[in-house]
Structures are given as C-alpha cells and as structure tokens.
NUFIFI-485551 format. One record per atom (N, C-alpha, C): residue number from 1; residue in one letter; x, y, z. Coordinates in nm, 2 decimals, decimal comma, always signed. Example, Ala and Ser with C-alpha at 12.3 -4.5 7.8 and 13.67 -1.06 7.14 Angstrom:
BEGIN
 zadren fido   east  north     up
      1    a  +1,32  -0,57  +0,78
      1    a  +1,23  -0,45  +0,78
      1    a  +1,32  -0,33  +0,78
      2    s  +1,28  -0,22  +0,71
      2    s  +1,37  -0,11  +0,71
      2    s  +1,29  +0,00  +0,79
//
This chain:
BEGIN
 zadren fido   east  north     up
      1    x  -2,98  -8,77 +13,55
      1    x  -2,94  -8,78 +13,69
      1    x  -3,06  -8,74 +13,78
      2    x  -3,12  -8,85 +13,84
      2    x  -3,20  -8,83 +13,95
      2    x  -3,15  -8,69 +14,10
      3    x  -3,27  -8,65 +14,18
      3    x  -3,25  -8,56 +14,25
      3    x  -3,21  -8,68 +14,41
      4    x  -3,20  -8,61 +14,48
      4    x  -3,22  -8,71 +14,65
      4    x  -3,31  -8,67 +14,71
      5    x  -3,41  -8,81 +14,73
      5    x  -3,53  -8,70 +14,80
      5    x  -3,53  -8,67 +14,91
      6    x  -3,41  -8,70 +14,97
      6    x  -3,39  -8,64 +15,15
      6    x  -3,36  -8,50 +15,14
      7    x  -3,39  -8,41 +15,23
      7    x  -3,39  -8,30 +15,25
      7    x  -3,21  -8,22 +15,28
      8    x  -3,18  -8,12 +15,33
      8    x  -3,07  -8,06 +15,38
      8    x  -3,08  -8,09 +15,49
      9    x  -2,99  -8,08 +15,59
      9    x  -2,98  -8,12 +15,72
      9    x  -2,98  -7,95 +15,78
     10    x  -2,99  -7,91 +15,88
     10    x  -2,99  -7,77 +15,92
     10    x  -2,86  -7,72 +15,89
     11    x  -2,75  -7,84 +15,96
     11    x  -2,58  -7,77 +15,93
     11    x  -2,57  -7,71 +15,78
     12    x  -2,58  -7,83 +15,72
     12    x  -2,57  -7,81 +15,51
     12    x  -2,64  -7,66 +15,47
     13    x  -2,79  -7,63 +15,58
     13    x  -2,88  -7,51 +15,52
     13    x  -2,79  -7,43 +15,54
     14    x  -2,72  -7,41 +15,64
     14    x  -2,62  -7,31 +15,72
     14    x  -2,53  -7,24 +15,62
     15    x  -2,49  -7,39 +15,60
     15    x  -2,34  -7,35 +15,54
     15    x  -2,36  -7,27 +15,39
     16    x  -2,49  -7,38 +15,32
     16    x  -2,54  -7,32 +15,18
     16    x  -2,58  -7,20 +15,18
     17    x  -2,63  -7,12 +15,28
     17    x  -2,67  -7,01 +15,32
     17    x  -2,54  -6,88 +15,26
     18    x  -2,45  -6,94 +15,40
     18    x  -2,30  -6,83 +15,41
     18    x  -2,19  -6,85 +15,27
     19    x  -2,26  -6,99 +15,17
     19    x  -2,19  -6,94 +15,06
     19    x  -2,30  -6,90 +14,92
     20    x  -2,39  -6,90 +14,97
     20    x  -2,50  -6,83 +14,83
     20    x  -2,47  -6,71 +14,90
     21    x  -2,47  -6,67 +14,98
     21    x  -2,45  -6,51 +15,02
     21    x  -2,31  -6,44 +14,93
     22    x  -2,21  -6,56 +14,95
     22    x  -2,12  -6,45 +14,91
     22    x  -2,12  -6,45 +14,74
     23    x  -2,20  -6,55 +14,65
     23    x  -2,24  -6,58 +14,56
     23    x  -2,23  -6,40 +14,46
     24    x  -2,24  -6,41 +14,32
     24    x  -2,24  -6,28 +14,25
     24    x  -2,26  -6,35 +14,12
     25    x  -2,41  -6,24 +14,10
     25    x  -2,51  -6,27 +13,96
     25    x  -2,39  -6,26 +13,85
     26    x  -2,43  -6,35 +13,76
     26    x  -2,35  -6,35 +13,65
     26    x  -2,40  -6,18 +13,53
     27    x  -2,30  -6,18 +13,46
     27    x  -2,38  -5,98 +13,40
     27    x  -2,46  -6,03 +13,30
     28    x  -2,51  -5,92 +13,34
     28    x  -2,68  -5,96 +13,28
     28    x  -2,75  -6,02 +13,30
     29    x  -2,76  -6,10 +13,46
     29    x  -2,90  -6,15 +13,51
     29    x  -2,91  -6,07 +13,63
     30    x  -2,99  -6,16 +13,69
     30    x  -3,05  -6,00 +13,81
     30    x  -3,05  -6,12 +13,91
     31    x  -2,97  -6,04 +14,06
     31    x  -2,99  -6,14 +14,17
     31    x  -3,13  -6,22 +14,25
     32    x  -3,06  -6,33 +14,28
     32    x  -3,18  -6,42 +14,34
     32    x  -3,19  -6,42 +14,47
     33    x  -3,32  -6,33 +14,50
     33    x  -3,32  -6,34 +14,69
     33    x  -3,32  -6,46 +14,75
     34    x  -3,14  -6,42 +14,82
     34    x  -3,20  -6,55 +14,94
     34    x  -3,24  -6,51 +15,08
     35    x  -3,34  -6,61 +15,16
     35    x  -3,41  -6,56 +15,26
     35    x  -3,27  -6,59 +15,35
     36    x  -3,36  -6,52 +15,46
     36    x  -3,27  -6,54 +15,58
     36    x  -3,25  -6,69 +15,63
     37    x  -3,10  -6,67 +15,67
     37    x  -3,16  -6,82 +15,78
     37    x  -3,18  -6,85 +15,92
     38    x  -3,26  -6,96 +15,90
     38    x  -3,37  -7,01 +16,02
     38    x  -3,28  -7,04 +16,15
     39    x  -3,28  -6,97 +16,19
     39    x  -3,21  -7,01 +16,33
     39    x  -3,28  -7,10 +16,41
     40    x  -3,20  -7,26 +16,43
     40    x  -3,30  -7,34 +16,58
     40    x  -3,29  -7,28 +16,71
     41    x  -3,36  -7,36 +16,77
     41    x  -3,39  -7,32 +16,84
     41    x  -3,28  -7,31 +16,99
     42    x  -3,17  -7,37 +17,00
     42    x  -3,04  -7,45 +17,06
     42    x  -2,93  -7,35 +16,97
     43    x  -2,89  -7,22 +16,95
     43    x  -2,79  -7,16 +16,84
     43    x  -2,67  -7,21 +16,91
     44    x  -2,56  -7,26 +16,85
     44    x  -2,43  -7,30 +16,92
     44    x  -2,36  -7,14 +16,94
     45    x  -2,33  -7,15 +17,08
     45    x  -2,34  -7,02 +17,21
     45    x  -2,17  -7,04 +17,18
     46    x  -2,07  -6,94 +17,18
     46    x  -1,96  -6,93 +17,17
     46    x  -1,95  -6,89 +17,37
     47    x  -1,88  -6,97 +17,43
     47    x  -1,86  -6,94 +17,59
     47    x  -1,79  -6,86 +17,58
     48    x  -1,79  -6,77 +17,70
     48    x  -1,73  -6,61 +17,71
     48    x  -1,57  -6,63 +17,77
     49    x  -1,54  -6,79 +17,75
     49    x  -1,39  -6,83 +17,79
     49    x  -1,35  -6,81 +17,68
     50    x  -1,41  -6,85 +17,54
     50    x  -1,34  -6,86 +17,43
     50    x  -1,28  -6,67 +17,37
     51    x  -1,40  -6,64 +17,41
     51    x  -1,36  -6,44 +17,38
     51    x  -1,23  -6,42 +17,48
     52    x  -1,23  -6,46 +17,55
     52    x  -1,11  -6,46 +17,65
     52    x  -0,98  -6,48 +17,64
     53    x  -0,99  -6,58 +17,57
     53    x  -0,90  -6,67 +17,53
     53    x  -0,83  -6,59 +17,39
     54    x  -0,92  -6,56 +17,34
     54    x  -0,91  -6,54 +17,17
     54    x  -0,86  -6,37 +17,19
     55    x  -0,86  -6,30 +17,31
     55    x  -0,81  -6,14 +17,37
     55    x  -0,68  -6,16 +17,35
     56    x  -0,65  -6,32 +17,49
     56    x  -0,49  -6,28 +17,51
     56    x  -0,41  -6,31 +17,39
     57    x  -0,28  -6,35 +17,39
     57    x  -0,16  -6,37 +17,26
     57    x  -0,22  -6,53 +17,37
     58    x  -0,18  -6,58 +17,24
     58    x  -0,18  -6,74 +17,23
     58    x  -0,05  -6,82 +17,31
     59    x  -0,05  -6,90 +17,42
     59    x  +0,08  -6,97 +17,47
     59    x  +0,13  -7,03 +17,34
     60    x  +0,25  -7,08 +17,39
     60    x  +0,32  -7,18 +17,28
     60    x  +0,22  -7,30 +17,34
     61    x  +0,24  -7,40 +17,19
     61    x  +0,11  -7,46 +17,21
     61    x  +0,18  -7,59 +17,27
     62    x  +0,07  -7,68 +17,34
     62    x  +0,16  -7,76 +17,46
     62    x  +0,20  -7,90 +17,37
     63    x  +0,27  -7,92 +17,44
     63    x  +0,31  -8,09 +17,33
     63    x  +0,24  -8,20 +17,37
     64    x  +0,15  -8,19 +17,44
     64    x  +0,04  -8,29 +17,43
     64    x  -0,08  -8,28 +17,30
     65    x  -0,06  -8,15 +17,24
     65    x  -0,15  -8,09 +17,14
     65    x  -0,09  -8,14 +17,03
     66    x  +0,04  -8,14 +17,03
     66    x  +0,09  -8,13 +16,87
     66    x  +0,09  -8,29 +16,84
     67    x  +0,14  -8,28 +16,69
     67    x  +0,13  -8,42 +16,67
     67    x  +0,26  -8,48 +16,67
     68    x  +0,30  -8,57 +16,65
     68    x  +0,41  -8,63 +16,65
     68    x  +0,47  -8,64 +16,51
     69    x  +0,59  -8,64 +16,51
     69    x  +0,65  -8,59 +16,38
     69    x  +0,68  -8,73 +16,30
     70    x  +0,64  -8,87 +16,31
     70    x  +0,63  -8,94 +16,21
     70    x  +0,47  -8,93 +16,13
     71    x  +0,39  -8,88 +16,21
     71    x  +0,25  -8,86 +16,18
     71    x  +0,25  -8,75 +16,07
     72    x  +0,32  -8,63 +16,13
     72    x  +0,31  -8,48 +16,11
     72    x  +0,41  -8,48 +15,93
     73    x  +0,53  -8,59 +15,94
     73    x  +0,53  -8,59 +15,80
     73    x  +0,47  -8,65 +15,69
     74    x  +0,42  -8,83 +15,76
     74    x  +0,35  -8,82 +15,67
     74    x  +0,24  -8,77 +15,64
     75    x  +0,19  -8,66 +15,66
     75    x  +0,06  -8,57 +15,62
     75    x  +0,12  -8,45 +15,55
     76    x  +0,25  -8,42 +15,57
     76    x  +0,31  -8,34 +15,47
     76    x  +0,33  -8,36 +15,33
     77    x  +0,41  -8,50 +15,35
     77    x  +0,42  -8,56 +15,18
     77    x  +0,25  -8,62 +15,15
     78    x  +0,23  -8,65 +15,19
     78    x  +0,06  -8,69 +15,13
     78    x  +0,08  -8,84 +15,15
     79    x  +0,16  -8,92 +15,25
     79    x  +0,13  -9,03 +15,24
     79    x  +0,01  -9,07 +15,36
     80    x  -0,02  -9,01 +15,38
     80    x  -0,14  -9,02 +15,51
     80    x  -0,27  -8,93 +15,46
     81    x  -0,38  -8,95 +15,44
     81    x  -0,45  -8,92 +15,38
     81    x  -0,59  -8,79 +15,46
     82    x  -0,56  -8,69 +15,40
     82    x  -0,66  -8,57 +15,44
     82    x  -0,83  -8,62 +15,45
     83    x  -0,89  -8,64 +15,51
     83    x  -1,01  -8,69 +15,49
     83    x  -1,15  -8,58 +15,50
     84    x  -1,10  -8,48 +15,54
     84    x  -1,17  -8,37 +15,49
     84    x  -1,12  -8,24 +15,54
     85    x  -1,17  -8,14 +15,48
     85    x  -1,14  -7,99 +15,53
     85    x  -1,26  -7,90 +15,55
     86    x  -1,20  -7,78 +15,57
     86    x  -1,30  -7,71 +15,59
     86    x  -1,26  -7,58 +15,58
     87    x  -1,30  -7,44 +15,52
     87    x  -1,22  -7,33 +15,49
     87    x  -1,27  -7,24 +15,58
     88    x  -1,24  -7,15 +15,64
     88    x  -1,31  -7,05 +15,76
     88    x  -1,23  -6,91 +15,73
     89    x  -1,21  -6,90 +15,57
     89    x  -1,20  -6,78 +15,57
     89    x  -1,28  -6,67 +15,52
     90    x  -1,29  -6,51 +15,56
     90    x  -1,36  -6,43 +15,55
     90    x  -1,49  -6,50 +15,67
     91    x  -1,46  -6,52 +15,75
     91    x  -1,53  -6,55 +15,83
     91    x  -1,57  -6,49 +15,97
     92    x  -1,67  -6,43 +16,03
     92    x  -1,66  -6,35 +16,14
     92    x  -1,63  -6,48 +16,27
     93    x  -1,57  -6,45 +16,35
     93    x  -1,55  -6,54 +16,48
     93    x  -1,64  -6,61 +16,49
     94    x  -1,81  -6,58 +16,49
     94    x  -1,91  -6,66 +16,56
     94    x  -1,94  -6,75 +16,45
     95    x  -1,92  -6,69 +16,32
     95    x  -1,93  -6,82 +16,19
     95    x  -1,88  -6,89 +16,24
     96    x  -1,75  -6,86 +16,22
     96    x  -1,60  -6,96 +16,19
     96    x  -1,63  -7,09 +16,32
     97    x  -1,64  -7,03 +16,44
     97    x  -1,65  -7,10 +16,52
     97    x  -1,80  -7,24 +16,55
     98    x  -1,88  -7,19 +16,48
     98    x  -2,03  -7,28 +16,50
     98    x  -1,99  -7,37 +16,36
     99    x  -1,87  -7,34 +16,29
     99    x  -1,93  -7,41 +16,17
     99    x  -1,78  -7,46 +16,19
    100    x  -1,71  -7,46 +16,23
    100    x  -1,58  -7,56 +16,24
    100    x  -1,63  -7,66 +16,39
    101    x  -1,72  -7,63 +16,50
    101    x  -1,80  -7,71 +16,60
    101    x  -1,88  -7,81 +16,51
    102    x  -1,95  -7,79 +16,42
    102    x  -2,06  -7,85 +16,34
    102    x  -1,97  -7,98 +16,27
    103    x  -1,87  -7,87 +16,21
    103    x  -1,80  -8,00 +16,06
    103    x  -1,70  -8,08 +16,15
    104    x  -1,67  -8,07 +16,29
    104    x  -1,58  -8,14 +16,42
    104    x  -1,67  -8,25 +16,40
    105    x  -1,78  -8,26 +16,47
    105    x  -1,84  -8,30 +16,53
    105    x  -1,92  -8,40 +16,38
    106    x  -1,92  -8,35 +16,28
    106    x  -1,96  -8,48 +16,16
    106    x  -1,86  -8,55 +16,11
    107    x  -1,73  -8,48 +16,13
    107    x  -1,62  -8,56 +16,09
    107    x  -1,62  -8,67 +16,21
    108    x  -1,59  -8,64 +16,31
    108    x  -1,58  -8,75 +16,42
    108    x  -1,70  -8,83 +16,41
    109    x  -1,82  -8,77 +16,42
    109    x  -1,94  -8,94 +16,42
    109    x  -1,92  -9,02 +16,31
    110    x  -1,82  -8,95 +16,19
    110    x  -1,83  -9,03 +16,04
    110    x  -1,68  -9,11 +16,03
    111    x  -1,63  -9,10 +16,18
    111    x  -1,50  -9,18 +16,17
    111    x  -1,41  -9,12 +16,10
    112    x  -1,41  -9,04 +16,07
    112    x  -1,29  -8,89 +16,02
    112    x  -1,16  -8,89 +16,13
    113    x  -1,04  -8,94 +16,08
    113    x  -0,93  -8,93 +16,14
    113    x  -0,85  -8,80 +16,15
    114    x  -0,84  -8,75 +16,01
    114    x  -0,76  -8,64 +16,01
    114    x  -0,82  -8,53 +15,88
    115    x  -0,77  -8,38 +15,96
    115    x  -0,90  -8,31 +15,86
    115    x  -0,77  -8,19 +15,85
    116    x  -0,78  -8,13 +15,73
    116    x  -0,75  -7,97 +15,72
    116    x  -0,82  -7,88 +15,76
    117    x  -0,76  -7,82 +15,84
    117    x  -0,86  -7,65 +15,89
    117    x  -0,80  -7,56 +15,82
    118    x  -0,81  -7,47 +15,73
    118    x  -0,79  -7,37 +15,66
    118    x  -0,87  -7,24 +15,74
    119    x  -0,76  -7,17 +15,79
    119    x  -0,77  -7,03 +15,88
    119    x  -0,73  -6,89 +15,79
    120    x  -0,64  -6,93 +15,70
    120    x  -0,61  -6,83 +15,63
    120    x  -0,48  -6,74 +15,67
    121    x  -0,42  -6,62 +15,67
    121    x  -0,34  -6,57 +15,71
    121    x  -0,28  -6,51 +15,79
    122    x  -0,46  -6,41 +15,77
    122    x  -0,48  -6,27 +15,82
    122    x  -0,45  -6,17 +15,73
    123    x  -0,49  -6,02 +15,71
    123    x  -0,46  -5,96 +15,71
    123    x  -0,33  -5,87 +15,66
    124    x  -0,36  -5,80 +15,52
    124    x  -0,19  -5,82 +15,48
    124    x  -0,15  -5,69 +15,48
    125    x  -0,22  -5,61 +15,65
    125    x  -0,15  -5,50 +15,72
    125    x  -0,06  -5,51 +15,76
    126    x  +0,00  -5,63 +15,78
    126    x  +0,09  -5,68 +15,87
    126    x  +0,08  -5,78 +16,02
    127    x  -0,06  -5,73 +16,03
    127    x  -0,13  -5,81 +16,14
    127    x  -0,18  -5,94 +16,16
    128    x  -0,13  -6,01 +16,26
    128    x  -0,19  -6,18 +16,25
    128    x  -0,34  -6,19 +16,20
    129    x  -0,41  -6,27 +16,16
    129    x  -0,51  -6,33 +16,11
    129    x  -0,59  -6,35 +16,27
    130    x  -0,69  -6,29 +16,30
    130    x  -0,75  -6,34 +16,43
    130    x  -0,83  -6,50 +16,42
    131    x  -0,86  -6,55 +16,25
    131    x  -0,88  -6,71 +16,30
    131    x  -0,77  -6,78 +16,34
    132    x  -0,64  -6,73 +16,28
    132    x  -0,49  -6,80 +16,26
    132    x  -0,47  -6,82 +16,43
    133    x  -0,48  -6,71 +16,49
    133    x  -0,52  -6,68 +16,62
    133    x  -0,56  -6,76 +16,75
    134    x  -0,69  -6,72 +16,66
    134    x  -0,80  -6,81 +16,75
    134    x  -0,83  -6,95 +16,74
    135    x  -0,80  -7,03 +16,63
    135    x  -0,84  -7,14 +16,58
    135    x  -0,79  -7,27 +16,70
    136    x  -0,69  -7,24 +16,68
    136    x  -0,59  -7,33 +16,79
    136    x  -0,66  -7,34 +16,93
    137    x  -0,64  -7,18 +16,97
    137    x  -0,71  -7,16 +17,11
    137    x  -0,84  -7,25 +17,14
    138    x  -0,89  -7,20 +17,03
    138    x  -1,07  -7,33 +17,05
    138    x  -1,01  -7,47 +17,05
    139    x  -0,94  -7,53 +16,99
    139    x  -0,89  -7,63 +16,95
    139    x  -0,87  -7,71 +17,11
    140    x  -0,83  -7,66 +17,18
    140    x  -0,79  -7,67 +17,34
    140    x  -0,86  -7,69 +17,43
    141    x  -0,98  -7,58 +17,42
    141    x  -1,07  -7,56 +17,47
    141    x  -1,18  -7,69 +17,54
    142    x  -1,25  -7,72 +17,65
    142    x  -1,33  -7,81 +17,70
    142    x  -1,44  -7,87 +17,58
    143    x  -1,48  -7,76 +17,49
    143    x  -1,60  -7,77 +17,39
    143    x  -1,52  -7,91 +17,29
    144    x  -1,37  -7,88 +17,28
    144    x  -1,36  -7,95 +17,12
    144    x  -1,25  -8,06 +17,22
    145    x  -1,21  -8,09 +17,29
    145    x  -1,19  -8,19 +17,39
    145    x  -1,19  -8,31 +17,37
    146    x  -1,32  -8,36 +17,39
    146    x  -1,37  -8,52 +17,31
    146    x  -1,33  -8,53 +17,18
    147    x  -1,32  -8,45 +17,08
    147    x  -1,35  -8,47 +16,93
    147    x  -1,20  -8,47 +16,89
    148    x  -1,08  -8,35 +16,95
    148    x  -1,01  -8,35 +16,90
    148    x  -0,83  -8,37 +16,97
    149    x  -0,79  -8,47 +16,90
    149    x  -0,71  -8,56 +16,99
    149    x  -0,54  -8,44 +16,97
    150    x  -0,49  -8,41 +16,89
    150    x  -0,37  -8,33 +16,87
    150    x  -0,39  -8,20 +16,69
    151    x  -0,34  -8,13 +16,72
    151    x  -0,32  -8,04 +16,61
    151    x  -0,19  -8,00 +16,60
    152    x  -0,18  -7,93 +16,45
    152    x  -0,05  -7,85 +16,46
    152    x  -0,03  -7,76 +16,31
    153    x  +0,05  -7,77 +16,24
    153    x  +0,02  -7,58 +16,17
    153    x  +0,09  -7,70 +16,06
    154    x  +0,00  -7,68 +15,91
    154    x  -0,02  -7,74 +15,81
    154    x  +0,12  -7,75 +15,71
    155    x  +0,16  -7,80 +15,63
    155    x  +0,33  -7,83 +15,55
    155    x  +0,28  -7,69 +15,49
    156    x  +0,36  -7,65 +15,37
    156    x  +0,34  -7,54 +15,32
    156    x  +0,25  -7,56 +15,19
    157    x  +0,27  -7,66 +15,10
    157    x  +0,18  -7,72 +15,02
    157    x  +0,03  -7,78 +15,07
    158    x  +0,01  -7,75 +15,18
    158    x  -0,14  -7,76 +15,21
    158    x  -0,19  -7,62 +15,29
    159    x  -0,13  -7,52 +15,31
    159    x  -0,13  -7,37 +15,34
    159    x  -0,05  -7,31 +15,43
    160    x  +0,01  -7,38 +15,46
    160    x  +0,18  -7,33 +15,55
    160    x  +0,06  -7,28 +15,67
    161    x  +0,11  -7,16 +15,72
    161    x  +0,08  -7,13 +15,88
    161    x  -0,05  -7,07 +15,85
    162    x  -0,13  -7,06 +15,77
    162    x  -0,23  -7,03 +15,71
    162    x  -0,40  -7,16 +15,74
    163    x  -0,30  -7,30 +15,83
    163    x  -0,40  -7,43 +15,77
    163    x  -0,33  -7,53 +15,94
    164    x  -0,45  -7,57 +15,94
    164    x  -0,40  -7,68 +16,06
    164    x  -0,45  -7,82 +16,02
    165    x  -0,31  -7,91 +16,04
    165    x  -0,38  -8,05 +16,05
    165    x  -0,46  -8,10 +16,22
    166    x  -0,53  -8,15 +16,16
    166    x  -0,60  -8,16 +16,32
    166    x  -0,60  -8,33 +16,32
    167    x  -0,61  -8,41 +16,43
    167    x  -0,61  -8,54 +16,42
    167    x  -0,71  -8,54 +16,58
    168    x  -0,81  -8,61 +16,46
    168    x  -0,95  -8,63 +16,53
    168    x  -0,96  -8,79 +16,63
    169    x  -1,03  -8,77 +16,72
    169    x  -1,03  -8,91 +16,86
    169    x  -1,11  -9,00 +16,76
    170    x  -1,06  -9,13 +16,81
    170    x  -1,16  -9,20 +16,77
    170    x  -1,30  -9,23 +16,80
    171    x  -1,36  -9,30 +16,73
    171    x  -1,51  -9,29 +16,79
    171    x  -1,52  -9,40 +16,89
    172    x  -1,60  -9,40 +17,02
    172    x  -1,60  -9,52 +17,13
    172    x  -1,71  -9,57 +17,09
    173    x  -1,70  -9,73 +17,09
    173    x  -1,81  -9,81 +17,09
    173    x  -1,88  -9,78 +16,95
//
C-alpha cells in the first residue's frame, strides 16, 4: 500500500495532535515526543457571547432549531443516513469549540447533510456535562448560523442526551 503524497491539512494536524496526546506507550516501550502544536496565525477566537451564553442555564430550545419529527425519526431507526460525526469528549470548551467550527464547516463545503455531535454526558457527580450544555447554545449562535440549519438531542442508540443530530444547510451555488 502506497503512502499519499499530499500533506495534513492544519485542521487534520490539530486534531492528530489532541488525539496522539491522549495516546499511551504500549509496556515496554518508551514514549514518543510529540512537539507542540503550530498555531496559525488567524487561531479560531471563541466570542465572549459564547462564555456568556455557555454561564447562563440554557432556554428551551426554539422550534425553529429542532428538527421535524418525520426527519428526527428517520435518523433514529437509521433509515436516514449519519454522514459524519464528531466526538468532543474530554474536551476543554476552547477545544471542543474550534474543532466542532472546523469539522461544521468541512462537512458543509463537502455537502454533508446530517452529522452526529457526540457531547457526552457530563460528569457522574450528578452534574450536567458543560458540552451537553454548551453545545446547543453555540449551535444558535451567529458563528454556526450559515452552516447549521436545525438540531436536536440524538435517539438513544446513537447516545441518548449525551449526542446531537445536527442537519446541516445546503451548500449555495
């Protein structure tokens, strides 16, 4: 099997980065330094509406957001097809957030209809999950606006309140 001789893209460096990090030497070999990563020069800026937002308790979420429930089941039974995901857990907010903007934004230019967001639970003090949280809230937000046409909280066989299906705009022109 041949290699690809195109390079990583900066997103892919990113992402490869935050999961060789959490990576663990097998016993008996000795870990492999990875460098830091290269920050460009443009770092995607989390706006100080989203910390804001992500403070208060979350509204009920508006019914222009959610999706419609012939849509919403078929993505429960699987007759409507997931076209990609993305997991954002163990993630700190500014991760979670630049790298769910990143994988938005490649799913929509690649004609990506509908994606799983995997947020996770939270916390099993008892306490909400602050992506379970926050996830939505961005969801709303002016930033993810163009990209993201309705969401809503995933069947239980694709992570129950733990996962959002998201249904992405189409692409114009």
């Amino acid at each position: 099997m041949s290699r690809r001789p195109d390079k990583l893209s900066e997103d892919d460096r990113v992402l490869w980065n935050l999961v060789a990090r959490t990576a663990r030497p097998l016993k008996g070999r000795m870990a492999v330094d990875i460098p830091d990563i290269v920050v460009d020069p443009k770092p995607v800026q989390v706006p100080a509406v989203v910390s804001a937002v992500v403070a208060a308790k979350p509204k009920a979420q508006h019914v222009s957001h959610a999706l419609d429930e012939p849509t919403l089941d078929r993505l429960k039974k699987g007759r409507l097809p997931i076209e990609g995901r993305v997991d954002l857990h163990g993630m700190t907010q500014d991760e979670a957030y630049s790298l769910l903007f990143s994988f938005l934004h490649r799913a929509h230019a690649g004609g990506i209809r509908y994606v799983l967001i995997i947020t996770g639970k939270g916390s099993s003090s008892g306490g909400d999950g602050v992506l379970r949280r926050a996830v939505p809230a961005w969801l709303s937000t002016p930033a993810f606006r163009p990209l993201v046409s309705s969401h809503d909280h995933a069947a239980r066989n694709h992570g129950g309140s733990g996962a959002l299906y998201v249904r992405l705009r189409r692409v114009r022109g």
